[in-house]
C-alpha positions in Angstrom: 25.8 19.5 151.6 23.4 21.1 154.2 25.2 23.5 157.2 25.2 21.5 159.3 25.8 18.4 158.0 29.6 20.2 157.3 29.7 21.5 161.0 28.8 18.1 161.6 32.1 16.6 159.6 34.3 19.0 160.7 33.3 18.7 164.5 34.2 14.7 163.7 37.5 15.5 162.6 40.6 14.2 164.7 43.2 16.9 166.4 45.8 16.6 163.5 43.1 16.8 160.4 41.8 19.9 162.7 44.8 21.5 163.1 45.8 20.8 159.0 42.3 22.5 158.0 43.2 25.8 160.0 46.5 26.1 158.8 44.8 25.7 155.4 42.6 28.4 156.1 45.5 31.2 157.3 47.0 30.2 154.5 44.6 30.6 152.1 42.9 34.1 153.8 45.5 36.1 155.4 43.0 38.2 157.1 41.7 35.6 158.9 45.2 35.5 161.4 44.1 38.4 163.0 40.4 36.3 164.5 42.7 33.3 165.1 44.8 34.8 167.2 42.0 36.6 169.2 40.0 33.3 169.4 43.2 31.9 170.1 43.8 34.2 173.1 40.4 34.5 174.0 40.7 30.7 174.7 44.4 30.6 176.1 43.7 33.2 178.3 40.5 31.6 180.0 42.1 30.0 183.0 40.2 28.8 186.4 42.9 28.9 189.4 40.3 26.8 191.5 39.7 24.7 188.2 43.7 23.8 187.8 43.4 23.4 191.9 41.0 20.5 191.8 43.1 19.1 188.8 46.5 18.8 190.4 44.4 17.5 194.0 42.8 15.2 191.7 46.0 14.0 190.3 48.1 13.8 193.4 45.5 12.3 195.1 44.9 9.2 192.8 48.5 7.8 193.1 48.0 4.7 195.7 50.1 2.1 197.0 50.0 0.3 193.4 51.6 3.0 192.0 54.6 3.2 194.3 55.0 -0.2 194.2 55.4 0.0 190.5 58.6 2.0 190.8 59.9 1.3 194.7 62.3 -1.7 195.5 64.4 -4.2 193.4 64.8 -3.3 189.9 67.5 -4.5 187.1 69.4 -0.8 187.8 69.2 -1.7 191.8 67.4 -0.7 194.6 64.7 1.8 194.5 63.6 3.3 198.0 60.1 3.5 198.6 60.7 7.5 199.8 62.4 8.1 196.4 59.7 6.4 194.4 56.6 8.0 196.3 58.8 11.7 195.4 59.3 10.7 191.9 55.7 10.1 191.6 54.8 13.5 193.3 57.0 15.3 190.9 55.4 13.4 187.7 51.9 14.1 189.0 53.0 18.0 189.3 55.2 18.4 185.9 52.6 18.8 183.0 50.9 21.4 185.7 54.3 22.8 186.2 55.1 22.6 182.4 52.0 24.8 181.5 52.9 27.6 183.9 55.9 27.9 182.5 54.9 27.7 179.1 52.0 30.9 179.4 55.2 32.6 180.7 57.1 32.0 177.3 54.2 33.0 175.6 53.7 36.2 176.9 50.6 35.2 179.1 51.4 36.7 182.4 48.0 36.7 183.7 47.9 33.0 182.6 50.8 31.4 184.2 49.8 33.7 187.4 46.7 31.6 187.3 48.1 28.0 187.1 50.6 29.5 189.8 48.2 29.9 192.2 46.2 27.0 191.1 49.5 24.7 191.5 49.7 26.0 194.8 46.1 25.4 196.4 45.8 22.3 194.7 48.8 21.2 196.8 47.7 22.8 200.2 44.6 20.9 199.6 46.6 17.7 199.1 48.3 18.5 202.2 44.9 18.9 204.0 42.9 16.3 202.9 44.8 13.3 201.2 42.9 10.1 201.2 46.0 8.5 198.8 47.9 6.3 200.0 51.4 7.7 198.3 50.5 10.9 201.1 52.2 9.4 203.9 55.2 8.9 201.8 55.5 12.4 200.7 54.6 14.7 203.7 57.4 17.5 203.3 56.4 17.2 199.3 53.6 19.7 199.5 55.3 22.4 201.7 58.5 22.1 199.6 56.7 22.1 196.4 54.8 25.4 196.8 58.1 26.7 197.6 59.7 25.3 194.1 56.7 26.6 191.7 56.6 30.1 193.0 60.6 29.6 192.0 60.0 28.3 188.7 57.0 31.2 188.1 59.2 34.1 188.9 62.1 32.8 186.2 59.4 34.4 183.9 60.0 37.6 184.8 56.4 38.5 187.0 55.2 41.6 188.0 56.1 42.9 191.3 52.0 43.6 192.1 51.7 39.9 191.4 54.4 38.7 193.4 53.4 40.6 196.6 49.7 39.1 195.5 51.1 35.5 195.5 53.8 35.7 198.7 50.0 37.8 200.7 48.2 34.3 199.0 50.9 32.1 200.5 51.5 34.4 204.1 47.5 34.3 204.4 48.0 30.0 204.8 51.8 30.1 206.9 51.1 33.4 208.7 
């Protein structure tokens, strides 16, 4: 088989048969951990604040009326308020954003969860701003409140104090 016929196969191949065929490989040539982890940091490490800011926007700003209506009112457990709902949807929206942050802090990635920090945090200043969803006029406080909880959940992990006073001078510059 021709080279790139193979690059070809292996480009086809699903997450899990991926995944199988490198642990195959580390397994088989020990020397090769040392360029997987490099690649591996190379690609963990390339993170785009403004990127993750458009992504949690994005996200926040999709949840409509349909959405809320989903989870608000009468249910077999009782009565859902509409205010509750639209914050449970907020949160769900924010969480796998949320989730990351904290789990480049676990890893050692300081520079990473730094990043999706400050992403987080302008992607919700720019829902605040300019919301067209209809789930916005549920959640008003949400945003403020929420900038307040990630910074929270970022400094469990431990950050610098140069990148604190770089996130509270990010967050002053929009409050002050």
């Amino acid at each position: 088989m021709k080279r790139p016929e193979m690059k070809k196969f292996i480009q086809s191949l699903g997450a899990d048969e991926a995944s199988r065929v490198l642990w195959d490989l580390l397994d088989d040539n020990p020397d090769l951990l040392r360029k997987a982890y490099n690649c591996a940091m190379k690609v963990a490490s390339n993170v785009d604040p403004d990127a993750i800011s458009d992504r949690v926007f994005s996200m926040l700003d999709k949840l409509d009326y349909d959405d809320l209506n989903s989870r608000a009112g009468r249910t077999r457990y009782g009565y859902v308020e509409p205010v509750d709902a639209a914050w449970e949807l907020f949160e769900e929206a924010l969480e796998p954003y949320v989730d990351e942050m904290v789990k480049n802090q676990k890893r050692a990635l300081p520079a990473v969860a730094k990043a999706y920090c400050i992403g987080i945090i302008k992607g919700l200043w720019q829902y605040e701003e300019g919301s067209t969803s209809d789930l916005s006029d549920w959640v008003v406080d949400a945003p403020g409140e929420y900038v307040d909880s990630v910074v929270e959940d970022w400094k469990k992990g431990d950050p610098s104090e140069e990148d604190i006073a770089e996130i509270m001078s990010l967050i002053e510059s929009k409050t002050g």
